[in-house]
N, C-alpha and C positions, 0 to 999 in steps of 0.2 A: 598227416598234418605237418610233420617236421620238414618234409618239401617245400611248402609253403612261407616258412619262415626263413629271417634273414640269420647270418651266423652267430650274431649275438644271441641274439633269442631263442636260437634250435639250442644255445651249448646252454643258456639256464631253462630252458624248459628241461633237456637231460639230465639237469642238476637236481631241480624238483624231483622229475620222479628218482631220481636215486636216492634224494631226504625222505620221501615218502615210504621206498621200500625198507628203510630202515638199513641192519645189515647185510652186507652181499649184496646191496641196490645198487651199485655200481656194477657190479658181473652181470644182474639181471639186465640194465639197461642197454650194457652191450650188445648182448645176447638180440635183442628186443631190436635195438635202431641199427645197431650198425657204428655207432660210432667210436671212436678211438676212448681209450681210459684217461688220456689227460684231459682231452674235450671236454668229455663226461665229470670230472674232478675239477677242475677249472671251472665250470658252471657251477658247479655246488659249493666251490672255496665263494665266488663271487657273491653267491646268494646269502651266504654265512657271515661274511666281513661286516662289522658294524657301523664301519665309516664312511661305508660307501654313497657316492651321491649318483644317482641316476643321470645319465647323460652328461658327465660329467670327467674330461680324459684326465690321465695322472699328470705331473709333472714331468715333460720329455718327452710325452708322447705325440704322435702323426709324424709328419714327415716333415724333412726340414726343408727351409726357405730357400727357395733357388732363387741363388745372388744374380740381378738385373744386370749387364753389358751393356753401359751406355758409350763404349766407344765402337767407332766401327773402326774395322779394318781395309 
């Protein structure tokens, strides 16, 4: 199933089951997908945050605005 999914989504569904397993549920989930321990803790910090708004980037985030060249050379 986590193939299927885009990288947001694979790093909180990791997050979940590691809230699920309780303690050690980040080792287990290692163990289990494959995935890196910040991955795995980053999805679970994101799930936890109480301020969070879905689909919604921080301040600063994407990328910055590539300044237009309206003279030619």
């Amino acid at each position: 199933m986590l193939v299927t999914l885009n990288e947001k989504n694979r790093r909180r569904f990791a997050g979940v089951l590691a809230l699920q397993q309780g303690r050690g549920g980040v080792e287990a989930v290692i163990r289990i997908t494959g995935l890196s321990r910040n991955t795995i803790v980053r999805g679970r910090d994101e799930l936890q945050r109480k301020d969070r708004q879905p689909g919604v980037r921080q301040t600063g985030a994407g990328r910055l605005l590539a300044e237009k060249n309206s003279q030619r050379f």
